[in-house]
DSSP file (Angstrom, degrees, kcal/mol; ACC not computed):
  #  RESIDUE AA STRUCTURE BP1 BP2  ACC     N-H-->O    O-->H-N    N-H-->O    O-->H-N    TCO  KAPPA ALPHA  PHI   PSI    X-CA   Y-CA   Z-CA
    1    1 A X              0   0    0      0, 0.0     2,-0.4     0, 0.0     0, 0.0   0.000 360.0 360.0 360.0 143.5    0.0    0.0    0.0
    2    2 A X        -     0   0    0      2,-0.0     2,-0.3     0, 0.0     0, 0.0  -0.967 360.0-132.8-119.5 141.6    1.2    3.5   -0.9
    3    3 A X        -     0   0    0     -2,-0.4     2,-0.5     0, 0.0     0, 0.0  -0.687  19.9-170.6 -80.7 137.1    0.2    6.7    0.7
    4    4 A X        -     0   0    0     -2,-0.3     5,-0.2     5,-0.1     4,-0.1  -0.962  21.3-120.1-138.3 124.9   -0.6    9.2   -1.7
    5    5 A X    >>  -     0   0    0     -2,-0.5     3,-1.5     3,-0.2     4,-0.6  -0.014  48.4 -68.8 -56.0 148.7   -1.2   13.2   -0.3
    6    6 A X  G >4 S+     0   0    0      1,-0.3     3,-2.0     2,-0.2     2,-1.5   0.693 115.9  13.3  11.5-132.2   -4.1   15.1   -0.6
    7    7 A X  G 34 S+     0   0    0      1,-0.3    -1,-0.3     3,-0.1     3,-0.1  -0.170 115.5  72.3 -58.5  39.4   -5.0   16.1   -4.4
    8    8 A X  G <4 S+     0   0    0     -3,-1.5    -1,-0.3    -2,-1.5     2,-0.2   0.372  78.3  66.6-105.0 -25.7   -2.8   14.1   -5.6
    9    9 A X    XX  +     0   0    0     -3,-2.0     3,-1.6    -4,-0.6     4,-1.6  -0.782  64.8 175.4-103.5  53.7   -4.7   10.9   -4.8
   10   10 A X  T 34 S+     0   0    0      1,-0.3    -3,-0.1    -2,-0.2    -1,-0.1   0.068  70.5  65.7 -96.6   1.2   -7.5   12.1   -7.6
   11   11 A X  T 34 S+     0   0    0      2,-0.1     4,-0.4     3,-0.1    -1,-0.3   0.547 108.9  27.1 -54.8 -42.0   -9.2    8.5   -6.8
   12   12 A X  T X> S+     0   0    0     -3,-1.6     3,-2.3     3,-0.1     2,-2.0   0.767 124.3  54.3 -99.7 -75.8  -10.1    8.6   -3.5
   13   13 A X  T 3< S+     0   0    0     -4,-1.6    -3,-0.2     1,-0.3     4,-0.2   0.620 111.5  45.0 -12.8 -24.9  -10.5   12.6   -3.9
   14   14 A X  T >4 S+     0   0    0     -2,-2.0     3,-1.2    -5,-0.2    -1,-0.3   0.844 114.6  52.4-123.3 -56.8  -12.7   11.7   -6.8
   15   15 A X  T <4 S+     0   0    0     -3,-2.3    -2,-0.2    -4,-0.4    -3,-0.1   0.943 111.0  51.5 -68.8 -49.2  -14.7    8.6   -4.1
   16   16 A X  T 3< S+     0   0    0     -4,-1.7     2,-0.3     2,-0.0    -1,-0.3   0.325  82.2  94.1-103.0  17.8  -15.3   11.1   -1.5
   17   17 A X  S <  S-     0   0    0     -3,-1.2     2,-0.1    -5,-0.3    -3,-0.0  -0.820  80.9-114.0-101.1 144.7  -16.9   13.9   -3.2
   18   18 A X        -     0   0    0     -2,-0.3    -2,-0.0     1,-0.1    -3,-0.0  -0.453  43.4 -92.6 -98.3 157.2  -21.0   13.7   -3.0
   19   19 A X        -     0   0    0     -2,-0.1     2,-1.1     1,-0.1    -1,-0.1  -0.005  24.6-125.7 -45.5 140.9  -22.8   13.1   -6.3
   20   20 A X        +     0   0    0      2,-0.1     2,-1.5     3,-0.0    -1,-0.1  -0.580  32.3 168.7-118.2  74.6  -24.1   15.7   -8.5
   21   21 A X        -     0   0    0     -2,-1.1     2,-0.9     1,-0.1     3,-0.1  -0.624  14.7-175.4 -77.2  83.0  -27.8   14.9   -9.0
   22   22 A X    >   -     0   0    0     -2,-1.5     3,-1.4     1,-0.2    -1,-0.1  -0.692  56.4 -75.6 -89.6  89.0  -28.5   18.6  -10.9
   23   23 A X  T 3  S-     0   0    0     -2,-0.9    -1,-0.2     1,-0.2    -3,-0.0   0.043  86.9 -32.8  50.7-172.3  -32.4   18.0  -11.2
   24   24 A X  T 3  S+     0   0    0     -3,-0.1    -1,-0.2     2,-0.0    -3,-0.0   0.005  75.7 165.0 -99.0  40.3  -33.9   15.7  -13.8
   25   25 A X    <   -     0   0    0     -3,-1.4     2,-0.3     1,-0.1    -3,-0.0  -0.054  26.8-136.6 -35.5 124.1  -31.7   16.0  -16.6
   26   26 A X        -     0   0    0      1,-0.1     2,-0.7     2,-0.0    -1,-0.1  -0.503  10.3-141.0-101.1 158.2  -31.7   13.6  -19.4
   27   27 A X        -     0   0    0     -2,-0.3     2,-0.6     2,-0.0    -1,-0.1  -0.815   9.7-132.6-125.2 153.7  -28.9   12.3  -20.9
   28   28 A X        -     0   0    0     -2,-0.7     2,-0.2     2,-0.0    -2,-0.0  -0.790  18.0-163.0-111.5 118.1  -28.4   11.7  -24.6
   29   29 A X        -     0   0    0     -2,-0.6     2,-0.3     2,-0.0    -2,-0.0  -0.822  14.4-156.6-104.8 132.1  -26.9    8.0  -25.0
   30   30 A X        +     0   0    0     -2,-0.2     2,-0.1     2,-0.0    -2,-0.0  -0.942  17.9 173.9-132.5 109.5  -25.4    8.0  -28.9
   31   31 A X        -     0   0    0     -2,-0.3     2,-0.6     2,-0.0    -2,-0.0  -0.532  20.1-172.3 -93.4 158.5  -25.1    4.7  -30.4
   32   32 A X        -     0   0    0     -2,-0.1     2,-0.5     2,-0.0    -2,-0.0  -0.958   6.5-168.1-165.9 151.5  -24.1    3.2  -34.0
   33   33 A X        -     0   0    0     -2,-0.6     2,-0.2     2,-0.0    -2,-0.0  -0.972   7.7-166.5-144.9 104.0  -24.4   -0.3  -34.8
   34   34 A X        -     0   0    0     -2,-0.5     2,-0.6     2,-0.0    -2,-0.0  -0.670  25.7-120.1 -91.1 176.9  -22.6   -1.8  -38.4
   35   35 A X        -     0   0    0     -2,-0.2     2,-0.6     2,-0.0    -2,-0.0  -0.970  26.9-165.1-103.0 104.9  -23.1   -5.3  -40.2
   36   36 A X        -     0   0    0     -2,-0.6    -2,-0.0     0, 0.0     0, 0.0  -0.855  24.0-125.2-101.3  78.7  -19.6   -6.8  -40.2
   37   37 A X        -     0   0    0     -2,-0.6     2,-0.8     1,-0.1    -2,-0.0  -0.166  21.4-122.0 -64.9 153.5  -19.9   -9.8  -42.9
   38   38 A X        -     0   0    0      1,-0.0     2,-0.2     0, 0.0    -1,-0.1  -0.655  30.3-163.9 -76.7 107.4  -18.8  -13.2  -41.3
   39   39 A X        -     0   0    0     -2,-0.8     2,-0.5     3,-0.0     3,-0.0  -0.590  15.4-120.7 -92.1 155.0  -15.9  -14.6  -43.3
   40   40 A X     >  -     0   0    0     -2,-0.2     4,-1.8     1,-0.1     5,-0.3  -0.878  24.4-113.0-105.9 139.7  -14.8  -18.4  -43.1
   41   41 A X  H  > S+     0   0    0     -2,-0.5     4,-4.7     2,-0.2     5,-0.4   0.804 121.4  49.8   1.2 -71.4  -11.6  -19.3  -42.2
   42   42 A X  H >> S+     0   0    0      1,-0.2     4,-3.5     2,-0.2     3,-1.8   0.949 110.5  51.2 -55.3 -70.8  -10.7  -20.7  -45.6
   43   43 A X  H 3> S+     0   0    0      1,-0.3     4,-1.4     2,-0.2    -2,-0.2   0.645 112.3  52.8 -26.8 -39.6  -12.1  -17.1  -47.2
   44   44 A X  H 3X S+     0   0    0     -4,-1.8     4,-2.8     2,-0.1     5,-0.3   0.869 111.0  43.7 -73.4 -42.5   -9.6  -15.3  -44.5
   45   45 A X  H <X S+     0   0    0     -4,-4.7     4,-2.2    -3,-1.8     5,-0.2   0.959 105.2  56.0 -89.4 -22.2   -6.8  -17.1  -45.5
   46   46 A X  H >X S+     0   0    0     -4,-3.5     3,-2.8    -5,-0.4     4,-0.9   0.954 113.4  51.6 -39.5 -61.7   -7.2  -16.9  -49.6
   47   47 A X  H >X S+     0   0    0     -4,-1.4     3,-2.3     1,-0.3     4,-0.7   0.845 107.9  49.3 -39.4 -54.3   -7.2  -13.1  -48.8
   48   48 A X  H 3< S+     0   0    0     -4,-2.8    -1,-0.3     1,-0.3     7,-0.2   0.780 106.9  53.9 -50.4 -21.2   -3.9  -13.3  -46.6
   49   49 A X  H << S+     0   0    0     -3,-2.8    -1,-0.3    -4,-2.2    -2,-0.2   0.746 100.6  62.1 -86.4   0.0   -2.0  -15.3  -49.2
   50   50 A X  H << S+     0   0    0     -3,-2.3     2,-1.9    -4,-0.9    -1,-0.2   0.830  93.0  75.3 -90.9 -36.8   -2.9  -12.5  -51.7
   51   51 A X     X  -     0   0    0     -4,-0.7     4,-1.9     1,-0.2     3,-0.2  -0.438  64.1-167.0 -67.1  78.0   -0.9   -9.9  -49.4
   52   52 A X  H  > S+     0   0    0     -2,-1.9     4,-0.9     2,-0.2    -1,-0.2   0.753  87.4  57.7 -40.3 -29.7    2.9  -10.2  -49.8
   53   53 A X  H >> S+     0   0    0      2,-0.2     3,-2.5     1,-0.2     4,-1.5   0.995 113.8  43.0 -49.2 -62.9    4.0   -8.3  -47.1
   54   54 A X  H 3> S+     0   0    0      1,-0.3     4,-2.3    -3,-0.2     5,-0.2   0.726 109.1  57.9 -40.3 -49.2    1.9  -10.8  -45.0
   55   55 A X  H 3X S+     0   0    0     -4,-1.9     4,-1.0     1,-0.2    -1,-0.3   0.783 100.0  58.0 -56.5 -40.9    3.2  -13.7  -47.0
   56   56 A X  H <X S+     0   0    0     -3,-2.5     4,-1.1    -4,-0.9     5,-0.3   0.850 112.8  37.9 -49.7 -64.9    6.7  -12.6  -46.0
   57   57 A X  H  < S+     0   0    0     -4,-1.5     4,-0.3     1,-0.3    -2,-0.2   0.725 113.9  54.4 -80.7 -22.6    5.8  -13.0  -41.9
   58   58 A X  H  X S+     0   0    0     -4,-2.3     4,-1.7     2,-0.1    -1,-0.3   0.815 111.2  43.9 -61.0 -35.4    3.9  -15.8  -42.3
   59   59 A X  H  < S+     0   0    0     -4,-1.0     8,-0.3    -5,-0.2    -2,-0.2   0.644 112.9  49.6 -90.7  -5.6    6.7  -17.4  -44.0
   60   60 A X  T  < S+     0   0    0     -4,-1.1    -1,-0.2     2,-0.1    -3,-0.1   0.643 110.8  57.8 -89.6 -15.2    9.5  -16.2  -41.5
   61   61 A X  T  4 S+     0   0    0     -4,-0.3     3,-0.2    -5,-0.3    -2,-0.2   0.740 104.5  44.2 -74.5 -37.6    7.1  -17.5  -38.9
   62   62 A X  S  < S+     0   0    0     -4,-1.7     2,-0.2     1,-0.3    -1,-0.2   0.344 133.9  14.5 -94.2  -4.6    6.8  -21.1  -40.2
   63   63 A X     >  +     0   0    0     -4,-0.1     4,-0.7     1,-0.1    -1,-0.3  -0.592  66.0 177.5-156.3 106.3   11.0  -21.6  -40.8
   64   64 A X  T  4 S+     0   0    0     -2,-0.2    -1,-0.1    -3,-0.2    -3,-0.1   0.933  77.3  64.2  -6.2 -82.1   13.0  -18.6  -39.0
   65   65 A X  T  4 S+     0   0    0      1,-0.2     3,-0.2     2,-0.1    -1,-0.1   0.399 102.2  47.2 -51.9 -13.0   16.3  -20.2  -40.1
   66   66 A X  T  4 S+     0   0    0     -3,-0.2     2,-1.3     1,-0.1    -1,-0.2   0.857 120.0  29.5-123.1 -72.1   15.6  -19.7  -43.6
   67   67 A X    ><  +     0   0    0     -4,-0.7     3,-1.1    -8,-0.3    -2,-0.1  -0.303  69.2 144.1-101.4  62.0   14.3  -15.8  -43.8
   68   68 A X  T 3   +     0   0    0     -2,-1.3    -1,-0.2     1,-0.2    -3,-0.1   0.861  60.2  65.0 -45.2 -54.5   16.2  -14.3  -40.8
   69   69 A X  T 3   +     0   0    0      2,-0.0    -1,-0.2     0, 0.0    -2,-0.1   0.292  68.4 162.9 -39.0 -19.4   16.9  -10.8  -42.6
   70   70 A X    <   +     0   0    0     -3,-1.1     2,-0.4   -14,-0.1    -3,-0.0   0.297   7.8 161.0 -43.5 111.3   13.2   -9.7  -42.8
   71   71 A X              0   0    0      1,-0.1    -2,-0.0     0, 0.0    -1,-0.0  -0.987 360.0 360.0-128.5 146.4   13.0   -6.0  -43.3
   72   72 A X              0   0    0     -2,-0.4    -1,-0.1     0, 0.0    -2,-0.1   0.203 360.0 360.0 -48.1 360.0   10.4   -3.9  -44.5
């Protein structure tokens, strides 16, 4: 446990100050909802093999010893 001074401790400071109920304000909740299509495994990796960079790190990833050097 650490002791922490006065305003400085902006946690507890924070816990011990009483609640700020200003009347019966409403508050405007703003939400935003996409459709994310579901891809299959297989469909994710055709795409990756299309990328060379990616092809690069996958392939230093499966043998090291062979593509040590990798540089962008």
């Amino acid at each position: 446990m650490e002791y922490i001074p006065g305003k400085s401790n902006v946690v507890a400071d924070m816990l011990s100050r009483p609640a700020c109920h200003e009347g019966n304000e409403l508050c405007e909740v703003c939400t935003v909802a996409i459709d994310v299509p579901s891809r299959s495994p297989k469909e994710i990796h055709d795409e990756q093999i299309k990328d060379e960079e990616l092809v690069k790190i996958i392939s230093c990833l499966e043998d090291p010893d062979k593509n040590v050097n990798y540089v962008n």
